[in-house]
C-alpha positions as CSV (number, residue, x, y, z in Angstrom):
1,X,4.2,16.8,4.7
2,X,2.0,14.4,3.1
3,X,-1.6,14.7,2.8
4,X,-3.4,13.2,5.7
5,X,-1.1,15.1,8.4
6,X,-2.2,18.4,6.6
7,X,-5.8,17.6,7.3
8,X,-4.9,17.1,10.7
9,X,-3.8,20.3,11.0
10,X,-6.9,21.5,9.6
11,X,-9.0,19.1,12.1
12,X,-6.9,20.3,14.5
13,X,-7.7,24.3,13.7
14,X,-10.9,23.4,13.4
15,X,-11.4,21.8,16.9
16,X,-8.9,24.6,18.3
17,X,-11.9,27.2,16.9
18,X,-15.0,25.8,17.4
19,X,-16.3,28.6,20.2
20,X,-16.0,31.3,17.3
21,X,-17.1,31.6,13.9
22,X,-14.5,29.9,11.9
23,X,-12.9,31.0,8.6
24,X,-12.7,28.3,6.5
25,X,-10.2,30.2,4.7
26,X,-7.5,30.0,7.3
27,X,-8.5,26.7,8.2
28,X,-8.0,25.5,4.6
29,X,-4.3,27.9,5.0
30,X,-4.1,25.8,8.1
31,X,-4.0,22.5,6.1
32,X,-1.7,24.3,3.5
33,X,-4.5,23.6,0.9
34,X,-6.9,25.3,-1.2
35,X,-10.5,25.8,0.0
36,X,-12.2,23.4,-2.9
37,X,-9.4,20.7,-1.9
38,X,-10.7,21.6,1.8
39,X,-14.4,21.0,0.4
40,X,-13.4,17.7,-1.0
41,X,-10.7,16.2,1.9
42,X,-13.5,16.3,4.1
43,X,-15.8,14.5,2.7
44,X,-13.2,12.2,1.5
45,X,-12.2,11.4,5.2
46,X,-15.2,12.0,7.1
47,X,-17.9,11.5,5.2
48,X,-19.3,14.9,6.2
49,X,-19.2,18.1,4.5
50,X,-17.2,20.7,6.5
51,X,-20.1,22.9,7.7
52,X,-21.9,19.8,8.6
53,X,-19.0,18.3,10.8
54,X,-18.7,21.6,13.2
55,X,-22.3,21.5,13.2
56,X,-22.2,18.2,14.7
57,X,-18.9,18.8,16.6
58,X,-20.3,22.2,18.4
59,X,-23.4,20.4,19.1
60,X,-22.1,17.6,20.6
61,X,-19.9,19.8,23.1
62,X,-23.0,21.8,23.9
63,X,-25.0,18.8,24.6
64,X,-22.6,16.7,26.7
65,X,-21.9,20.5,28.7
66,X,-25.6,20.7,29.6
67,X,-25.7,17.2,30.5
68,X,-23.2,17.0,32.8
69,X,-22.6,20.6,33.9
70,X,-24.9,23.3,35.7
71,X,-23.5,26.2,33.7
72,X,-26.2,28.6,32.5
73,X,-27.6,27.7,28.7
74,X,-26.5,31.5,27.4
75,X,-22.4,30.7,29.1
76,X,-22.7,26.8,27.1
77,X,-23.8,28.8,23.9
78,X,-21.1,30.9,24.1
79,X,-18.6,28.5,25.1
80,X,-19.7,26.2,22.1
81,X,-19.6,28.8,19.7
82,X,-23.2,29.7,19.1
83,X,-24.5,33.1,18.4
84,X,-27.3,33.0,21.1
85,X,-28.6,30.7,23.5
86,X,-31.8,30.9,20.9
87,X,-30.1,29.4,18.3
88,X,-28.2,27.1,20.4
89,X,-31.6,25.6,21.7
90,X,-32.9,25.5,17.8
91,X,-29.8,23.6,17.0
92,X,-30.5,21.0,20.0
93,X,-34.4,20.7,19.0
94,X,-34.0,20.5,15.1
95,X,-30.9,17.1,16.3
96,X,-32.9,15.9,19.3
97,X,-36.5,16.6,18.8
98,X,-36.0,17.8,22.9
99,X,-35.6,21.7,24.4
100,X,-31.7,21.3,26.3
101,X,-33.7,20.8,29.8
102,X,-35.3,17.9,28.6
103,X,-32.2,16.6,26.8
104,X,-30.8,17.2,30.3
105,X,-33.2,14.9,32.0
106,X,-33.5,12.5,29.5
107,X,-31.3,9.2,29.2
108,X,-30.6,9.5,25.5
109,X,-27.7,11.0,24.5
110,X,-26.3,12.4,20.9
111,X,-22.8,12.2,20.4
112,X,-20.4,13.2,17.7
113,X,-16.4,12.5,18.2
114,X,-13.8,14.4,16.9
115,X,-11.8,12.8,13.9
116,X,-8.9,11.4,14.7
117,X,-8.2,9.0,12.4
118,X,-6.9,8.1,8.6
119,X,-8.4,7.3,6.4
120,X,-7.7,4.0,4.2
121,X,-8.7,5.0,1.1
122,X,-10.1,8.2,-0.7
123,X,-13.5,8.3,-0.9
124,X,-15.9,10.6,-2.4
125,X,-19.3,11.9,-2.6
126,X,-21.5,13.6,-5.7
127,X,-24.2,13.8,-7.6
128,X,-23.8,11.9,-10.9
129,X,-25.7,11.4,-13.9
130,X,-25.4,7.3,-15.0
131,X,-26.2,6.3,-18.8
132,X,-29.1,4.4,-19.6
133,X,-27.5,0.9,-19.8
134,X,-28.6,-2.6,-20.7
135,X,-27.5,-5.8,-18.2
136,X,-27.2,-8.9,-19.0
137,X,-25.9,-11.9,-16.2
138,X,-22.7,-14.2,-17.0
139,X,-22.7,-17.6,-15.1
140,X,-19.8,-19.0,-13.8
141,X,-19.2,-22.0,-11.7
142,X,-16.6,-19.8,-9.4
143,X,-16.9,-16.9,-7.7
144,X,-13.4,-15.6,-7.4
145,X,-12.3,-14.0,-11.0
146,X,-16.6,-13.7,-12.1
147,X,-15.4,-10.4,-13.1
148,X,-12.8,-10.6,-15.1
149,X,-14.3,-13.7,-16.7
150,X,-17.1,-11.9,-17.5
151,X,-15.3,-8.6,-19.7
152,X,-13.5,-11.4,-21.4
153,X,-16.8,-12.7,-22.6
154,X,-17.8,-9.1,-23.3
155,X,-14.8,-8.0,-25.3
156,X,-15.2,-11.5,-27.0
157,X,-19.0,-10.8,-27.9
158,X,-18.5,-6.7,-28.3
159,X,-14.4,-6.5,-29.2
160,X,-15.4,-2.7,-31.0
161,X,-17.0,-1.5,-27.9
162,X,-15.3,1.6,-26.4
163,X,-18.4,3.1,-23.6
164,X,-18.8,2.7,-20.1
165,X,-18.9,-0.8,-18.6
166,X,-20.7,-1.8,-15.2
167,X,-21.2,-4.5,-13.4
168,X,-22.5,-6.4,-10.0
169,X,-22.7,-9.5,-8.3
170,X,-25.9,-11.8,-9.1
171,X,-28.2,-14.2,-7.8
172,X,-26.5,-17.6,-8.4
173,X,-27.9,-20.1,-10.8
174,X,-27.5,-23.8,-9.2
175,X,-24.4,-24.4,-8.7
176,X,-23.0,-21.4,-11.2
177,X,-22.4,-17.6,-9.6
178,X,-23.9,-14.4,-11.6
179,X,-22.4,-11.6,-12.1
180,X,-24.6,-8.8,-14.4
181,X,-22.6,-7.0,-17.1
182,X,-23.9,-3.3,-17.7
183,X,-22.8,-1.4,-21.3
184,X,-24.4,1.9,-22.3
185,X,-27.4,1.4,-24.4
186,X,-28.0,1.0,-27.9
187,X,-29.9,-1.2,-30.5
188,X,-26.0,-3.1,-31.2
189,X,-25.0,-3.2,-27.3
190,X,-28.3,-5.4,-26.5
191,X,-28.4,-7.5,-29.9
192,X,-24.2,-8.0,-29.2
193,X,-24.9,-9.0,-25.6
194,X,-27.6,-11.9,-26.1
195,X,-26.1,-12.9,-29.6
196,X,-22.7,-14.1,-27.6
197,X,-24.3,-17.0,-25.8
198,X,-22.4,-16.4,-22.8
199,X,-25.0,-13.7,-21.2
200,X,-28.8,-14.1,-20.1
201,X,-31.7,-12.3,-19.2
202,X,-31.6,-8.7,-20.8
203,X,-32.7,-5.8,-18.7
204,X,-33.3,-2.4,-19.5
205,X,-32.0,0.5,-16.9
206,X,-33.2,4.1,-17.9
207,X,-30.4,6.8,-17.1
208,X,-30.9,8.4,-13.9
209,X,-28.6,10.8,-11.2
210,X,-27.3,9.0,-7.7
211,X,-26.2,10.6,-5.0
212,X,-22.8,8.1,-4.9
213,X,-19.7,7.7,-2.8
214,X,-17.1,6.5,-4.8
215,X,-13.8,5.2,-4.4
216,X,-11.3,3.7,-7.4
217,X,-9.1,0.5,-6.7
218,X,-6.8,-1.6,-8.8
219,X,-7.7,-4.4,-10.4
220,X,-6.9,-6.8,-7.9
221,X,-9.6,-9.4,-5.5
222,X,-8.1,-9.0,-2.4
223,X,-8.1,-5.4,-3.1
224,X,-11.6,-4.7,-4.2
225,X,-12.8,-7.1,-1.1
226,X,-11.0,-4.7,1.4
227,X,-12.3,-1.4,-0.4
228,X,-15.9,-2.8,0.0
229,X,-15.6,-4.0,3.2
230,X,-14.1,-0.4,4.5
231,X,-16.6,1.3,2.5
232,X,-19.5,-0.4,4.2
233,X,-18.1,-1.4,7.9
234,X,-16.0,2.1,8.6
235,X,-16.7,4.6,6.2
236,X,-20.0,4.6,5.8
237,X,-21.2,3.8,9.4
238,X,-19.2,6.9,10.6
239,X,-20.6,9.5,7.9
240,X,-23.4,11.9,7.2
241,X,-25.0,9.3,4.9
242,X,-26.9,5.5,5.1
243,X,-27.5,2.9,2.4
244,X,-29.8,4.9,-0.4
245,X,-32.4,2.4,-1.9
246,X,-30.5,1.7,-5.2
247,X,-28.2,-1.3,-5.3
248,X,-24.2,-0.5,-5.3
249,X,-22.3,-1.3,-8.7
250,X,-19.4,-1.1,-9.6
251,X,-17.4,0.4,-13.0
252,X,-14.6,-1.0,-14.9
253,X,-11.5,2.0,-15.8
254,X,-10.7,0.5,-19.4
255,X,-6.9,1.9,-21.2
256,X,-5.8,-0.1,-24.0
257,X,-9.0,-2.4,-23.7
258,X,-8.0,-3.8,-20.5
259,X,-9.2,-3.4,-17.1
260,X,-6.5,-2.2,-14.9
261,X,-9.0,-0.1,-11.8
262,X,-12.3,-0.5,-10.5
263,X,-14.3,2.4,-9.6
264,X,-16.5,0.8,-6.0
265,X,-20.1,3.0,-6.5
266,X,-22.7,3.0,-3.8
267,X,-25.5,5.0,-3.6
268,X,-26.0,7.2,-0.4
269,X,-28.8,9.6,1.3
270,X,-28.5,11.7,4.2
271,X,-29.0,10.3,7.6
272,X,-32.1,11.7,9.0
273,X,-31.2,10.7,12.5
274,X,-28.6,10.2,15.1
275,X,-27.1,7.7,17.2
276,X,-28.9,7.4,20.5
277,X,-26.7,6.4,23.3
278,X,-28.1,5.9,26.8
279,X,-27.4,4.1,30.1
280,X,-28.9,1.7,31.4
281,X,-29.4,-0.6,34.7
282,X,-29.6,-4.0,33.0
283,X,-30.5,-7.4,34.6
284,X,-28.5,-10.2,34.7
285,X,-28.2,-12.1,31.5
286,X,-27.0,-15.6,30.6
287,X,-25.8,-17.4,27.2
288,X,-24.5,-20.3,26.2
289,X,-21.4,-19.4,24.2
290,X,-18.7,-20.3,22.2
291,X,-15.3,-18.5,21.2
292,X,-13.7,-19.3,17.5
293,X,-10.4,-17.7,15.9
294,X,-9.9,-17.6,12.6
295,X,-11.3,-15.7,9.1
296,X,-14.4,-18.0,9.5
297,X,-14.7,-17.7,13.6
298,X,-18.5,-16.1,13.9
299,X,-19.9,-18.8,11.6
300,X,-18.0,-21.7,13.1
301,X,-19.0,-20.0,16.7
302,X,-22.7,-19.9,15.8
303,X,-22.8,-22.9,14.6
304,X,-22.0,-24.3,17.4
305,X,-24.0,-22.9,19.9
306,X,-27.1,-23.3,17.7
307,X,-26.0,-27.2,17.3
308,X,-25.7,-28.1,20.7
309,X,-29.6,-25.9,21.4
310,X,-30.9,-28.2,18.6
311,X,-30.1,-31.2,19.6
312,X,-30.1,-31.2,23.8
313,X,-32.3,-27.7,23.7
314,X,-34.7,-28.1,20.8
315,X,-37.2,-25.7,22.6
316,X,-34.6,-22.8,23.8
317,X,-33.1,-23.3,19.9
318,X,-36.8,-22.8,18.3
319,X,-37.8,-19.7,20.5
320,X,-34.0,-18.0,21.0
321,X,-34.7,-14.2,20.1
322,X,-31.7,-12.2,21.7
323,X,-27.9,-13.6,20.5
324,X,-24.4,-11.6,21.8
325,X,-21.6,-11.1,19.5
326,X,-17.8,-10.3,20.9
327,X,-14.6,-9.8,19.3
328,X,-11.4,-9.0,19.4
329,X,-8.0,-9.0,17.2
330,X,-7.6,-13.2,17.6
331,X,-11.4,-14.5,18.1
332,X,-14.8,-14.4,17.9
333,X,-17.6,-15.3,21.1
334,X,-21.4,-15.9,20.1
335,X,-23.9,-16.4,22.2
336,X,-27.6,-17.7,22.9
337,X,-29.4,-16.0,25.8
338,X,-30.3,-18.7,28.1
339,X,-33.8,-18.7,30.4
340,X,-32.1,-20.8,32.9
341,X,-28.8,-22.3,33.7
342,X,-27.4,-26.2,31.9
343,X,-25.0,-28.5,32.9
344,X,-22.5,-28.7,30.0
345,X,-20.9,-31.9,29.3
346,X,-16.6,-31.7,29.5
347,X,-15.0,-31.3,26.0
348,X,-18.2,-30.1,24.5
349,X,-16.5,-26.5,23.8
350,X,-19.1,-24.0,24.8
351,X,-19.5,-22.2,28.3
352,X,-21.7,-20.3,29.9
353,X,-21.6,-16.4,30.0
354,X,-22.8,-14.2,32.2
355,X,-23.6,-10.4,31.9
356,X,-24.2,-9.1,35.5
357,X,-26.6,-7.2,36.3
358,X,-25.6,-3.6,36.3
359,X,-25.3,-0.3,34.2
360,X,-24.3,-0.5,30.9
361,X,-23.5,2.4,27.9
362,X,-25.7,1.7,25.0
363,X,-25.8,2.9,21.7
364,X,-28.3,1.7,19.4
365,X,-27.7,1.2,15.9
366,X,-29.0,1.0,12.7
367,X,-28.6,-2.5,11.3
368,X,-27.9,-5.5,11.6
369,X,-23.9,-5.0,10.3
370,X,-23.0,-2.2,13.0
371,X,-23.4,-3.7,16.0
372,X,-19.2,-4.3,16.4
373,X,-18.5,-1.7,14.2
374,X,-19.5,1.1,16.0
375,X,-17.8,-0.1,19.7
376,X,-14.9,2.3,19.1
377,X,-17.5,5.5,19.3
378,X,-19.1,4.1,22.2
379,X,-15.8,3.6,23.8
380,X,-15.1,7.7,22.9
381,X,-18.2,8.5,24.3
382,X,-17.6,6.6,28.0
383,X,-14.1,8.2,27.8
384,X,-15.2,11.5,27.1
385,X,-18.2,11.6,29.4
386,X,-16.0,10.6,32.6
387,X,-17.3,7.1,33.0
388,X,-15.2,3.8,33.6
389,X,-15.6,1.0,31.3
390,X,-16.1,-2.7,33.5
391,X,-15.2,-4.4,30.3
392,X,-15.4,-4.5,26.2
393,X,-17.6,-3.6,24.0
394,X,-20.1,-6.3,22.9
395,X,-23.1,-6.4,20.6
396,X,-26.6,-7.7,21.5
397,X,-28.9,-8.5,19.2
398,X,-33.0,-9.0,20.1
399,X,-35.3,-10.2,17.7
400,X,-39.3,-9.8,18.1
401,X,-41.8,-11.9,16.4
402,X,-39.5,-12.9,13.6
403,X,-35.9,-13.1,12.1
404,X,-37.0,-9.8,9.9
405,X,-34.2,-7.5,9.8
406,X,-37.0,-4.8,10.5
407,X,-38.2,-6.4,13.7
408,X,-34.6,-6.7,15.4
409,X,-33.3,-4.6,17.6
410,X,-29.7,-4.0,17.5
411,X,-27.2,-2.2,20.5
412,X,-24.0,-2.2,21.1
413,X,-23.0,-2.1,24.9
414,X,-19.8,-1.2,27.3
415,X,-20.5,-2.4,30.9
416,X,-19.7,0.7,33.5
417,X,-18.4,0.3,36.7
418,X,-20.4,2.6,39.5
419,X,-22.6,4.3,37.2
420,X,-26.0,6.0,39.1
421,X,-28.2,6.2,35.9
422,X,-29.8,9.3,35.5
């Protein structure tokens, strides 16, 4: 039995459990692993700690059981695993900031899904203590290869230099990308640096311990594109933690003087909040859209909405504030939100979508890159709530007074078919 089906058996003991206290123990025996494996396969998949997903996984039963049932508050404690109904209702107003009648009569909702899924890649989650280091940037008129290009300027420059080695994308430099080489510092490593020619702009870092979730891929582009992209868009939207205020990095894993891994570092913080999902009765909305396929589909799709507002809509381009975003395996659709209905010309490529007015699941997010990304938990929560889905998921994105990424609102959204809100 390989890995990932034995935590399943442990997810599976856990979920089977939840209304008592659970040994972690057996559920580790479960799993046929050890208990510090158990420790770090959870965060490794999840993201959470294993005391923090049932946490989060009792909660979320007790919540949507008060929601949508009238059993008493001491029977739903019970049921959910609680001690008491008192420290049921501590747990609900330490997550919610709301007693469980309010919660009840209220239109947000808190949510957290079982896992169900594998994980691509082995990720994990400490406390570690980083050299002080000195940086230097290396220009170069492509990005694909800057890194590589850059340790073979290093080891040129430094060829005796056997400490740790960091690194991270740049600001570009006219028509030359950066990428900033990181060694360990000494007197030598920042006079061998600026002596080579090939580095600029010296920076000293003082050491200092990240909370980091790390995860170690070969020495390959496509590879180290894929492990960032999962890192950011799927493991990191579904975790315990958000985007600490430190810049990512990454590490080159040196034998034999060559660089044959890549450790992927980014720094992390606990999530102080949670994901509010609500219903709605919306109004009828209107864009003009567009639908691209393709690697390069939301740009082209954008673009040419944005080009046909500019030129035969110069007003509605200046003041648009609220955009939809829709995908699926083969395309793209983006949208403008329209104050009024246009006649488009035949062969221009765009049409005109409409969003009826209706009730809607909505789950607002964080930022500006979750909007999508987070449609399959909305989808979990409709399902598991009882409700009917009236379409996909879809993003909308409302900007007020400004393009700021602080001054947009972001939701994603699954239209409901005969939803009474409330």
């Amino acid at each position: 039995m390989d890995k990932p089906s034995r935590f399943q058996k442990v997810i599976r003991y856990i979920e089977e459990h939840l209304q008592e206290e659970i040994s972690l123990e057996r559920a580790a025996q479960a799993g046929f692993t050890s208990l510090m494996q158990l420790y770090r396969d959870f965060y490794a998949y999840t993201g959470h700690s294993v005391k923090e997903y049932i946490r989060k996984r009792r909660l979320s039963n007790a919540l949507a059981l008060i929601r949508c049932s009238e059993l008493p508050l001491a029977e739903i404690a019970y049921t959910c695993g609680y001690s008491s109904q008192q420290a049921m209702c501590k747990a609900v107003k330490s997550a919610v900031a709301m007693t469980p009648l309010e919660y009840k009569r209220s239109e947000s909702s808190y949510y957290f899904p079982r896992y169900d899924s594998m994980a691509d890649r082995q990720v994990t989650v400490s406390a570690e203590t980083f050299p002080a280091t000195v940086g230097a940037c290396f220009y170069h008129p492509r990005l694909l290869g800057i890194e590589d290009a850059a340790i073979a300027a290093l080891r040129a420059a430094m060829p005796d230099y056997s400490g740790r080695i960091f690194g991270r994308n740049s600001r570009q430099q006219g028509n030359r990308f950066g990428y900033e080489i990181r060694v360990e510092h000494t007197p030598q490593t920042a006079e061998g640096l600026l002596s080579a020619g090939a580095f600029r702009e010296a920076v000293l870092y003082p050491g200092k311990t990240l909370t980091v979730a790390r995860t170690v891929v070969l020495n390959e582009e496509p590879e180290i594109v894929a492990a960032w992209n999962y890192l950011y868009s799927d493991w990191l939207k579904s975790s315990m933690f958000t985007e600490d205020h430190e810049p990512y990095f990454e590490e080159f894993l040196c034998r034999n003087n060559r660089v044959n891994r890549l450790a992927l570092i980014l720094p992390v913080a606990k999530r102080r909040d949670y994901e509010r999902i609500s219903l709605i009765q919306s109004t009828r909305m209107l864009f003009l859209a567009c639908t691209r396929e393709g690697s390069d589909g939301e740009r082209a799709a954008a673009h040419a909405v944005l080009s046909y507002l500019a030129v035969y809509r110069p007003q509605a381009a200046r003041t648009a504030a609220t955009f939809f975003i829709a995908k699926n395996e083969k395309a793209v659709t983006c949208g403008v939100k329209l104050e009024e209905a246009l006649d488009l010309p035949a062969g221009s490529g765009l049409t005109l979508l409409e969003l009826p007015a209706g009730s809607y699941a909505v789950l607002e997010t964080g930022s500006s890159g979750e909007g999508l990304v987070l449609g399959e938990r909305l989808k979990g929560w409709v399902r598991d709530h009882g409700l009917r889905p009236g379409g996909p998921a879809f993003a909308i994105y409302e900007y007020e007074g400004g393009y700021d990424a602080k001054q947009m609102i972001c939701t994603c959204r699954i239209p409901l078919e005969h939803v009474k809100n409330g």
